[in-house]
Each structure stands twice: as C-alpha cells, then as structure tokens.
C-alpha positions as CSV (number, residue, x, y, z in Angstrom):
1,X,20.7,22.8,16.9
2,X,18.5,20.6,19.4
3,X,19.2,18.5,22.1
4,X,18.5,15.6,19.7
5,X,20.9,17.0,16.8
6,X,23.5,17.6,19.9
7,X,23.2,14.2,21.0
8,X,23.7,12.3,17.6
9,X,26.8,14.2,16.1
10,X,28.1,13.6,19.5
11,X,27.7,10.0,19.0
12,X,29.1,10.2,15.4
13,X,32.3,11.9,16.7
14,X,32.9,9.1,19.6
15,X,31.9,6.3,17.3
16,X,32.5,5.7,13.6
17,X,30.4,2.5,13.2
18,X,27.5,4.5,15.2
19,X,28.1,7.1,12.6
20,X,27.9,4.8,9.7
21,X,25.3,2.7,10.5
22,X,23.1,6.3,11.7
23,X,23.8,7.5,8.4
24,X,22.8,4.8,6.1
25,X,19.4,4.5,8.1
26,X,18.3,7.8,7.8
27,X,19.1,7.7,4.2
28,X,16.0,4.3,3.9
29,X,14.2,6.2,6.2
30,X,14.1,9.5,3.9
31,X,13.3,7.6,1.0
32,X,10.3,5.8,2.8
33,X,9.4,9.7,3.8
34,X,9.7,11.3,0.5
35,X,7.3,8.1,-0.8
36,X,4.5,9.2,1.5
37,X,4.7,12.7,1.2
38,X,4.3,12.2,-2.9
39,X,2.0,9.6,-1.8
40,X,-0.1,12.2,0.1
41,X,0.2,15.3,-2.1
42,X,-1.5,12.9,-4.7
43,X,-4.4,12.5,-2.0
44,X,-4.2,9.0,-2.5
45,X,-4.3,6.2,0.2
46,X,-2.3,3.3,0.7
47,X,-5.2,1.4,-0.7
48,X,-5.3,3.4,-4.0
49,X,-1.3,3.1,-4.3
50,X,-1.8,-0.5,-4.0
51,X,-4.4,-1.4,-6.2
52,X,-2.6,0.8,-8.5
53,X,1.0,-1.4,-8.5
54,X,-1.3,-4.9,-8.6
55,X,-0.5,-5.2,-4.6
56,X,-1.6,-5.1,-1.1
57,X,-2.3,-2.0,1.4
58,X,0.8,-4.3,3.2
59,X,3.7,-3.8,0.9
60,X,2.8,0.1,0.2
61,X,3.2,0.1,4.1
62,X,6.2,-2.0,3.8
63,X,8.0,0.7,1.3
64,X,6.9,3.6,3.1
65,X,8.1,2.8,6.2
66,X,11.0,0.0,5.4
67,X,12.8,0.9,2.6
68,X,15.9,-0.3,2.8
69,X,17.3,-2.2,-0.5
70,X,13.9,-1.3,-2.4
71,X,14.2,-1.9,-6.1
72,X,14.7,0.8,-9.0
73,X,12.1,-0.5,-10.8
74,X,9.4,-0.5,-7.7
75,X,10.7,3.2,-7.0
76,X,9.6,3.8,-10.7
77,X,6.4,2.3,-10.3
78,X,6.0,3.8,-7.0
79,X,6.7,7.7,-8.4
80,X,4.6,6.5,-11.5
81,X,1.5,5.4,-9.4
82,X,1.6,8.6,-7.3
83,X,2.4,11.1,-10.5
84,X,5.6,12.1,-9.6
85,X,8.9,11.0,-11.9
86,X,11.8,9.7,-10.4
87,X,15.0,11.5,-10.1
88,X,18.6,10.1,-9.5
89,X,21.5,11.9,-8.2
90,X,25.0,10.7,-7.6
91,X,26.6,13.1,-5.1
C-alpha cells in the first residue's frame, strides 16, 4: 500500500461522511475511466464518439470525465458507439 492508499483509508476510518462521499466519487470517476479506455481501445476520438451519438466533442468530454448521474440509456449508446455492450451488476 502507498502513501496515497495510507492516507485515504486513514481518512475513511476518522470520518464516515469523508468515507462516503470518497466512495461514491470514485465510483463516477471509474465509470468516466472505463468510458475512455473502451473509448480508446476502439481507436476512436472524442470527435468520432460524438458524431457517432448526434453530439458535440463537449459532452463525450463531459461523460468521460463527469459522470456522475449519467443515464442508462447514454451508457448504452455510449458502449454501442464504441463496440462494447453494456454490463450491469448489482453487488
């Protein structure tokens, strides 16, 4: 374990609500992350994605990198655009 990894589950133990909220963000920022990596291995650009899902370069940005309450049906679209299907798990 790093300093970093040290550090946060540090924080998590002293702090519930730092722990939540820690949590829950890495979760949107994971999702954003998994998006550009299927993104990538598709050797598209943010362009292609786009013009594919009838948007802007702007909200393929957005998604990647913000995707907190992002839509099922975009996440669909998303996987679709880039080749991948969409998996759901409830753990």
């Amino acid at each position: 374990m790093d300093d970093l990894d040290t550090y946060i589950e540090k924080r998590k133990q002293k702090s519930p609500g730092f722990a939540k909220g820690f949590d829950r963000g890495y979760e949107q920022f994971k999702i954003g992350a998994m998006l550009k990596q299927a993104r990538l291995d598709a050797g598209l650009t943010q362009e292609q994605v786009a013009e594919k899902l009838h948007t802007k370069k702007s909200a393929i940005s957005r998604i990647e990198n913000h995707a907190e309450d992002i839509r099922l049906s975009t996440l669909e679209c998303f996987a679709e655009a880039v080749g991948k299907n969409l998996r759901l798990e409830v753990a």
